[in-house]
C-alpha positions, 0 to 999 in steps of 0.5 A: 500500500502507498503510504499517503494513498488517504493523505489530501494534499495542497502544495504551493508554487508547485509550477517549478522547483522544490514545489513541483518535485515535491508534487510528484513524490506525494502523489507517487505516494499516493496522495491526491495533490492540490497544486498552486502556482501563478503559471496557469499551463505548467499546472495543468501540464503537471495535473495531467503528469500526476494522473489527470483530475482523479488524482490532481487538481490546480489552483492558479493564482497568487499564493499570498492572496487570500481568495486564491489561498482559500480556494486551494482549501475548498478544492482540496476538501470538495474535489478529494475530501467528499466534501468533508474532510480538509486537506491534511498535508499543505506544504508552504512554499511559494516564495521567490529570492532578492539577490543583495542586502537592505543597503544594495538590493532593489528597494523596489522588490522590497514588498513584494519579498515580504508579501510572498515569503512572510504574509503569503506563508503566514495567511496559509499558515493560519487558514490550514491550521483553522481547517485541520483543527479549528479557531484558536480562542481568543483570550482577552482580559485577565488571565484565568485563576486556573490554567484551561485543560489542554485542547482536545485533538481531534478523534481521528489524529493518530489514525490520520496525521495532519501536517502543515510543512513550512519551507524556509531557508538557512539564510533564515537563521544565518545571516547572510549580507549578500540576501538580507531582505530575503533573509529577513522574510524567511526569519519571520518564517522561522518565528512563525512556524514555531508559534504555530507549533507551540500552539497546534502541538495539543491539538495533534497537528504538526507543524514542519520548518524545512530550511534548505541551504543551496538548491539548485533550480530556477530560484537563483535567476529569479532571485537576480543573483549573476549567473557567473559568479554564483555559479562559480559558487555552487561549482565550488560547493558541488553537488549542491542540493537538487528539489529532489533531495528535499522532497525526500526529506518531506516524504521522510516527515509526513510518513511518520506515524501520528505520534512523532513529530519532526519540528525543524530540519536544516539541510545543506550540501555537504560541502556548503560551509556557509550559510 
């Protein structure tokens, strides 16, 4: 039996890359995969690779749009769930890079890094986890004179895992001069997903941090870094990372039973020093 053959998952910016490959490994594995990304054809290209509807669907748009984000959830519950149930594997990682730190990188692609990388991640982030496991109560006012009891997981969650797999990045953690802005962003990441974790950990759902260090893919060309140089770079460093090595450490998490929880992976090549 496949391992995530009763796994509905909803993967973003899955058009190349880390997502793309990470789209193939689930479904192999058997799960029935919501893809996201802004290129519409590449979608429905790798829908049709995946088996076709019976097994794929896409969602094109903007991953940090909330419309787009709660779409993805919808298909994922009514095209593969009966209607009822939710997806239980979301991968967050729609994002795009910035070569250069605050003092020289373009200002004007400021935004658009946090939008995408932070606030994108953090509204699925929170749309997933409400989804898997319900509204977190707000608590206002003074603090109760007795601890409340720890949330209640749902009935189903060891027979049925619910993961939300976060991908951030070294630079995230190890500051780097030559990616700041980007690197700033993915440290919002890093802060966010363990909030979330403190927070869905009683209630049975887990909460992932993958941070990759270089991986090979369209991201450094869309990121503006010098073909020349940074991969003078990488060649220096060889082999660095390819999207296949890290959709084998997703497939790694999400197939551990219920009970066990990977929290936080760093992962680099093995001759990559820095960051």
């Amino acid at each position: 039996m496949k391992p995530l053959a009763d796994r509905i998952a909803v993967v973003t910016g899955a058009s190349a890359g880390i997502g793309e490959s990470i789209a193939r490994f689930l479904a192999a594995a058997g799960a029935k995969v919501v893809v996201n990304a802004r290129r519409e054809e590449r979608l429905h290209a790798l829908v049709r690779e995946l088996g076709g509807t019976a097994n794929a669907a896409a969602v094109a748009g903007d991953a940090a749009d909330q419309t787009v984000i709660q779409t993805m959830l919808d298909v994922a519950k009514h095209t593969f769930g009966g209607g009822g149930r939710e997806a239980d594997l979301v991968v967050v990682n729609a994002g795009r890079g910035l070569r250069g730190s605050v003092y020289d990188s373009d200002s004007a692609q400021w935004e658009d890094v946090i939008r995408i990388n932070l606030l994108g991640a953090a509204r699925l982030m929170r749309a997933a986890a409400e989804r898997m496991a319900g509204p977190v109560p707000i608590v206002r006012g003074a603090p109760p004179a007795q601890p409340p009891p720890p949330p209640t997981p749902p009935a189903d969650w060891l027979s049925r895992p619910r993961d939300i797999v976060i991908l951030g990045s070294t630079v995230g953690r190890h500051i780097s001069p030559f990616s700041s802005m980007y690197g700033s962003a993915k440290a919002g990441v890093h802060m966010l997903a363990e909030s979330l974790r403190r927070l869905m950990a009683p209630r049975g759902v887990r909460i992932t941090l993958l941070e990759p260090g270089i991986v090979k893919s369209e991201f450094q060309d869309a990121a503006g870094y010098d073909r020349e140089s940074f991969g003078k770079f990488m060649d220096a460093i060889s082999p660095v990372l390819t999207p296949e090595d890290i959709s084998r450490l997703v497939m790694f998490i999400v197939t551990q039973p219920a009970g066990m929880h990977i929290c936080d992976v760093m992962v680099r090549p093995t001759r990559q020093e820095y960051p």
